[in-house]
C-alpha positions as CSV (number, residue, x, y, z in Angstrom):
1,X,96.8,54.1,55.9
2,X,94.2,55.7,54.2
3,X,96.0,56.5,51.1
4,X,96.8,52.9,50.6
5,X,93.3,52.2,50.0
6,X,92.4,53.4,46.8
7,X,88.5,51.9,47.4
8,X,88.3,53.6,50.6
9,X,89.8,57.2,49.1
10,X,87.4,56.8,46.1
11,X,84.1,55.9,48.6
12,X,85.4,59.4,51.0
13,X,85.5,61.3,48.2
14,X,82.4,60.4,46.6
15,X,80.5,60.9,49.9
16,X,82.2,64.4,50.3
17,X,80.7,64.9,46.3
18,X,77.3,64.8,47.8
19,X,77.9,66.6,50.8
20,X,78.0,63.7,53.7
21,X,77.8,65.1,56.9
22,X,80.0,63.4,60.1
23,X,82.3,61.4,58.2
24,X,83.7,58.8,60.8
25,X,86.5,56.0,59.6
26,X,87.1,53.1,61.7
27,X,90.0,50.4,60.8
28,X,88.3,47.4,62.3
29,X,90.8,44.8,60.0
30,X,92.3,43.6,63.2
31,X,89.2,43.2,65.1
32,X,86.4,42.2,62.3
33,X,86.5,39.1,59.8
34,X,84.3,40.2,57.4
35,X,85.7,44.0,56.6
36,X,89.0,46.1,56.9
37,X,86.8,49.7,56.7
38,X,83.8,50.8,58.5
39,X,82.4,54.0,57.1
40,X,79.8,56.3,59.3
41,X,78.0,59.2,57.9
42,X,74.9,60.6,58.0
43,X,72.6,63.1,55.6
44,X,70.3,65.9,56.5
45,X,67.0,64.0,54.7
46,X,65.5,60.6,54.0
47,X,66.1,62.4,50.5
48,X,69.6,62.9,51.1
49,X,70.9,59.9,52.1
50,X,69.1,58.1,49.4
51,X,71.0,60.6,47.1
52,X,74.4,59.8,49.0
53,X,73.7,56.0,48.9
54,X,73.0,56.3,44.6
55,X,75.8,58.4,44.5
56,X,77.9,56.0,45.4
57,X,76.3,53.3,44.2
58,X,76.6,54.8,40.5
59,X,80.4,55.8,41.2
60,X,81.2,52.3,42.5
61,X,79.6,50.8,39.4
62,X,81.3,53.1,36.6
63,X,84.7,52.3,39.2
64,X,84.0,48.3,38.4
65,X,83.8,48.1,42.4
66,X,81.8,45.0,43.7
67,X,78.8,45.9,45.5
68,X,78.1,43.1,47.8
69,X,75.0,43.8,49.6
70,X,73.1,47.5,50.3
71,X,70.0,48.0,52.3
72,X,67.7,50.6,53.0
73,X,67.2,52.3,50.1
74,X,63.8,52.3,50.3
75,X,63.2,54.1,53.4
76,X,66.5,56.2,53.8
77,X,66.6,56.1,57.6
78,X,69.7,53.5,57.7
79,X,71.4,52.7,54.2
80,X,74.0,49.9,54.2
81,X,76.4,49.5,51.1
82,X,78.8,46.7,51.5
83,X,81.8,47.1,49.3
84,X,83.5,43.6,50.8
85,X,86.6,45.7,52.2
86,X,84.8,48.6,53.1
87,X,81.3,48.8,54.6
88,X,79.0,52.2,54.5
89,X,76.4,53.1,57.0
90,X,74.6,56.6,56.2
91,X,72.4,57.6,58.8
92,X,69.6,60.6,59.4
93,X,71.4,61.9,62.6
94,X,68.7,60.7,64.9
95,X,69.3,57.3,63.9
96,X,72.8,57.2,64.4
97,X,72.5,58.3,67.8
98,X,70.0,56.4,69.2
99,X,71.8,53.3,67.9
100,X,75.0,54.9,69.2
101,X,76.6,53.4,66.2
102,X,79.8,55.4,66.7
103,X,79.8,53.9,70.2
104,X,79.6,50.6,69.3
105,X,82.6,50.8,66.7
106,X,85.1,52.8,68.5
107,X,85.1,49.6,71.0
108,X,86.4,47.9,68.6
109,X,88.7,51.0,67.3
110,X,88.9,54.7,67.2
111,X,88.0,56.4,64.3
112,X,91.2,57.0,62.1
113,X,89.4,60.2,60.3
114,X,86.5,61.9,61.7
115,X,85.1,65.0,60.0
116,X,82.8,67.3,62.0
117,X,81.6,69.8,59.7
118,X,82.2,69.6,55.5
């Protein structure tokens, strides 16, 4: 499943490029209308998630991906980048678990690839 989506292979590996920690995949077409994907990560730093989220901003752009929306930026907390398809949500650590993001998704699926440790 994950191979057939050459959009959602490209955004993995360009997180893994800039070292993405907690790498969580959830297949939500059945469930969702407005995605198939919904990426979870998360960064050590403000710093590093800003990085991660230009990262694959940049990628995305030189891969003539459509970048629907992103949020965030600015503050590095909670960065959004909506690919249409496939939506990214990199979190500081803290963040993702007090909003139990992971919790909230895996009602609607489990996670078809979940990386621990990079």
């Amino acid at each position: 499943m994950l191979a057939d989506n050459i959009k959602l292979t490209d955004v993995l590996n360009w997180l893994n490029e800039k070292q993405a920690e907690h790498i969580a995949v959830y297949d939500v077409a059945n469930n969702c209308s407005y995605t198939d994907f919904i990426v979870v990560c998360n960064g050590s730093a403000d710093l590093h998630n800003k990085a991660i989220a230009n990262h694959i901003l940049l990628m995305a752009k030189k891969s003539k991906y459509q970048i629907l929306g992103k949020a965030g930026l600015e503050y590095g907390q909670w960065i959004l980048v909506d690919f249409g398809d496939v939506i990214v949500h990199i979190f500081r650590q803290e963040k993702r678990e007090y909003y139990d993001i992971d919790q909230l998704f895996s009602e609607l699926t489990e996670p078809i690839k979940e990386e621990k440790d990079l």
